[in-house]
N, C-alpha and C positions, 0 to 999 in steps of 0.2 A: 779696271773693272774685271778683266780678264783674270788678273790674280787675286783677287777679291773671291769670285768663283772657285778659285783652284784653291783655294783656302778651306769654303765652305766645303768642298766634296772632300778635301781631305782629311777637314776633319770631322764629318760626317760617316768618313768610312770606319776613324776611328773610335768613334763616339761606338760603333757599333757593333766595330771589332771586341770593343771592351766589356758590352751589354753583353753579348754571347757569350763571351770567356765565364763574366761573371754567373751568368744563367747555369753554364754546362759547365761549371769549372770540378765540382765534382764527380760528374761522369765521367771528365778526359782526365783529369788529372790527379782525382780522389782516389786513395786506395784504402777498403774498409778496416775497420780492427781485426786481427785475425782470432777466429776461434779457438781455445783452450783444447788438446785431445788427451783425453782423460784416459784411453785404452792404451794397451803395451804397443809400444813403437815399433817398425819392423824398419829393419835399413834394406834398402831392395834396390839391386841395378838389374835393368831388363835387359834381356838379350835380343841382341838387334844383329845386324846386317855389318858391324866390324870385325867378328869373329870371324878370322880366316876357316877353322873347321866347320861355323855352322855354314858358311856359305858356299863353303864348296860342297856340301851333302845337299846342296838346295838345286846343283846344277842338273837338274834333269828335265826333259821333253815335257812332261807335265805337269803341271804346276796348278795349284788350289789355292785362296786366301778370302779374307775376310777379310772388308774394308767397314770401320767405322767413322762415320762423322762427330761431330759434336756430341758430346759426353756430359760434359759438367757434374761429372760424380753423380752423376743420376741412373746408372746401370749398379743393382746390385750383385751379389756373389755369386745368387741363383740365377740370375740371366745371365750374367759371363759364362757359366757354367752349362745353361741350357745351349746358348751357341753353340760352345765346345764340343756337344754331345751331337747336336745336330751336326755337324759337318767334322764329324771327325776324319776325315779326310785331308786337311788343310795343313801345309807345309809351316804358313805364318799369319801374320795379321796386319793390319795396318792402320793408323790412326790420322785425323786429318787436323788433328788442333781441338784445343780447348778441353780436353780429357778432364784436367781440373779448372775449380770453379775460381781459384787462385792460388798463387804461386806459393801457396804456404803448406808450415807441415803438414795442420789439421788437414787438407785437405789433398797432401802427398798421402797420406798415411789411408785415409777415404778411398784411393786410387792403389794402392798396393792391396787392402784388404780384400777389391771388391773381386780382384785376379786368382788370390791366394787359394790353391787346391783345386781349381777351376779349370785344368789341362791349358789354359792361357798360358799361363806364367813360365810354365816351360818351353813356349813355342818363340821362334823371333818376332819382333814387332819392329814395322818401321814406323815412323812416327815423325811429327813433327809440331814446333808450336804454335799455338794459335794467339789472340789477344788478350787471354784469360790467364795464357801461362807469362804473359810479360807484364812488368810492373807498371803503373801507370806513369807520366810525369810529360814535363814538357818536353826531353825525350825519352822514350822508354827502355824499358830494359828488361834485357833475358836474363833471370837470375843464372849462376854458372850450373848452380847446384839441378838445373836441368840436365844440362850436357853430363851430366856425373849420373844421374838416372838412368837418361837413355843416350849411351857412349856411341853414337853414329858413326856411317864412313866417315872420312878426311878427305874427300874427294870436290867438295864446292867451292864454289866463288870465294876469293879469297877472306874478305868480310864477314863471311857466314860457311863458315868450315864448320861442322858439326850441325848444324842446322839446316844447313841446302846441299844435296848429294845425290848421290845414283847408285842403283843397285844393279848388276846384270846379271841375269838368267841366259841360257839356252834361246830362250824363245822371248825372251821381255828383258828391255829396260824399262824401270821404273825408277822415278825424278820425282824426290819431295823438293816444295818448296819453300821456304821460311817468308812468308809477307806481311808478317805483323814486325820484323824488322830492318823493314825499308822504314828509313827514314830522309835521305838525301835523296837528289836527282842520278845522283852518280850511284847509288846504292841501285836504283833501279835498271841503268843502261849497264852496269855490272853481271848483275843477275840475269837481264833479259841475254847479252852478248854470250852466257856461259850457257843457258838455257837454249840458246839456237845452235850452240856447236853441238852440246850432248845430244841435244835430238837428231840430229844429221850425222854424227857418229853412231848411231845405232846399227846402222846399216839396214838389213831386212829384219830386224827384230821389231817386234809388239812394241811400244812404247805410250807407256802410263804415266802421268803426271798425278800429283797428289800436289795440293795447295791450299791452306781455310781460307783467305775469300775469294770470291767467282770473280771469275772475268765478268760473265753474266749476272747479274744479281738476281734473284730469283722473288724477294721480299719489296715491298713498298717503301720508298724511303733509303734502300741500303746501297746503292751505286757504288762504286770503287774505282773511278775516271782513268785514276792513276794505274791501276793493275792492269784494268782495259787498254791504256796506251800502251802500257810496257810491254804487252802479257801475250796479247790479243795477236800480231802480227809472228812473234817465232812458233806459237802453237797449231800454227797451220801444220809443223811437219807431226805433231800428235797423235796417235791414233783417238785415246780416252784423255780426258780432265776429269779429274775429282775435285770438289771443291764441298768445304765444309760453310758456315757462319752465316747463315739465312734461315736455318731454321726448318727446312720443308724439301722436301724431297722434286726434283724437276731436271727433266732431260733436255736435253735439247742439241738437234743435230744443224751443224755449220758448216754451208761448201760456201769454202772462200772462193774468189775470183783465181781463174783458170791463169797457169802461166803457161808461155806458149812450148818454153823446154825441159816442161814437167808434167806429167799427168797428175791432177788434185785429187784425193781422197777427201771427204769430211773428215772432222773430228767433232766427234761426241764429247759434250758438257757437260754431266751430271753434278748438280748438286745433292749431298745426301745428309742425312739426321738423324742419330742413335741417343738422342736427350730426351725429356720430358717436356723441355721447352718447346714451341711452335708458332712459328708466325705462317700466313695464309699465304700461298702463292700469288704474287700478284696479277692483275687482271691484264688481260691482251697481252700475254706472253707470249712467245713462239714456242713452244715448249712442244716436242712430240707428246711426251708423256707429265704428268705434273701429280703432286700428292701432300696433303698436309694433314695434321692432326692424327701422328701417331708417330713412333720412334719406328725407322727402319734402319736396314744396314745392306750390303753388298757381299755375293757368294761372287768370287773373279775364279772362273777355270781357264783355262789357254792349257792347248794342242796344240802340235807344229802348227797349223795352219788355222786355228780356230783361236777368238779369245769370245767367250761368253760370260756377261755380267747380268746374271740375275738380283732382283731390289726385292726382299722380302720384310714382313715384319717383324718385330725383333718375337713382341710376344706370342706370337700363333708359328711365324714362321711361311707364313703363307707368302705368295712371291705375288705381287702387283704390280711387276715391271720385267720385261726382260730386252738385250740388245746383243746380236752378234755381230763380229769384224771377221772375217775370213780375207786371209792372204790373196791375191790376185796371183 
């Protein structure tokens, strides 16, 4: 009787493993026809954070940048360009995934145009990719001809060298992370074992993470179990998280449980959203601040002892958020 049962549940799990697959099998595994680009092609590599000269001309006490979220080619030439003007002040910039809407020319070409003459283009970008820029399938893939766009340190996990790395400043490290290519268990205690040594080699420096999806999920429905296992326990030594791929803007500050031969600091979550796209924050969040239905972005200043992240809108510029960490 017993194995009669174990029959029926097993293949009942599968009966329904296979309903889903079939139901979503376009979403996880479909990738659409690519569009035609009919305009002059431009071949463009951005300049990032592996160039020994721009980076040592970035080592100074003060530091300015711009963080964007979610993109999907939905920011045109005159809003890159209106940023630009706004905060001409700014060393670099920084991107959090899914810049494009997919890994194709048409839509590489959409992503160089929108830059072009824009004060962007000549500034470094650190960058990383999101779900949008990996191909879909049952396992996915980062086309190379990314890492050939945006030529990154060589400093990460061994698995993800050009796609997970660190940057250091004076006054900040700053740690992207690649999480749309975990795919194994071992990919994730990989990443997480490199991610807790970087942060603890920091020393007294500022340290920012940048990541697309949240530890925190910020939307209805979009959980991430697995990031949260991985993610959730080295990011205590964090000052900031950035996280893109929810769609809506939401802060939220986390004192982990006290250790008794270390003083805890929080670390601050933000999710943020420079697309047209928007899903609603979800309800009963713990959220200090939360925001949806409109494209923002992040103005990051840090002084020796100050890092200050203003949340303004993209289109007015008006600021509806703001949080500071000062050094103890």
């Amino acid at each position: 009787m017993k194995k009669i049962i174990g029959w029926i549940i097993g293949l009942s799990l599968l009966a329904g493993g296979a309903t889903t697959c079939a139901i979503r099998w376009e979403a996880w595994f479909g990738n659409p026809p690519e569009p035609d680009w009919t305009g002059e092609k431009i071949n463009h590599q951005f300049v990032t954070m592996n160039n020994d000269s721009v980076l040592h001309a970035l080592q100074r006490d003060t530091l300015s940048f711009l963080l964007l979220g979610d993109i999907h080619n939905s920011l045109t030439n005159k809003q890159m360009a209106t940023l630009a003007n706004r905060h001409s002040n700014i060393q670099f910039y920084a991107q959090l995934g899914d810049w494009m809407e997919r890994p194709y020319t048409y839509y590489e070409q959409m992503m160089y145009q929108s830059i072009l003459g824009t004060g962007l283009d000549t500034l470094p970008v650190v960058a990383i990719p999101g779900n949008h820029e990996y191909l879909k399938g049952v396992v996915k893939t980062l086309p190379e001809k990314w890492k050939n766009i945006f030529p990154n340190p060589q400093n990460g996990p061994t698995r993800f060298v050009g796609t997970s790395y660190f940057v250091d400043f004076p006054q900040l490290r700053l740690i992207a992370l690649d999480t749309d290519g975990l795919h194994r268990m071992s990919d994730y205690t990989q990443v997480a074992f490199w991610l807790k040594k970087t942060l603890r080699d920091a020393g007294d420096k500022f340290t920012i993470v940048i990541m697309h999806h949240p530890v925190y999920s910020t939307a209805q429905g979009r959980s991430n179990p697995l990031i949260w296992l991985a993610f959730h326990g080295p990011l205590r030594e964090a000052d900031v998280v950035f996280s893109g791929h929810d769609h809506n803007y939401a802060r939220r500050i986390v004192h982990y449980e006290e250790r008794f031969w270390k003083k805890e600091e929080p670390t601050v979550f933000i999710a943020t959203n420079a697309s047209h796209k928007e899903y609603p924050v979800k309800k009963n969040s713990k959220c200090a601040s939360s925001f949806s239905g409109e494209a923002v972005y992040e103005y990051v200043h840090i002084v020796p002892d100050t890092l200050r992240i203003s949340t303004c809108l993209i289109h007015s510029g008006e600021q509806i958020d703001e949080t500071t960490i000062c050094k103890h």
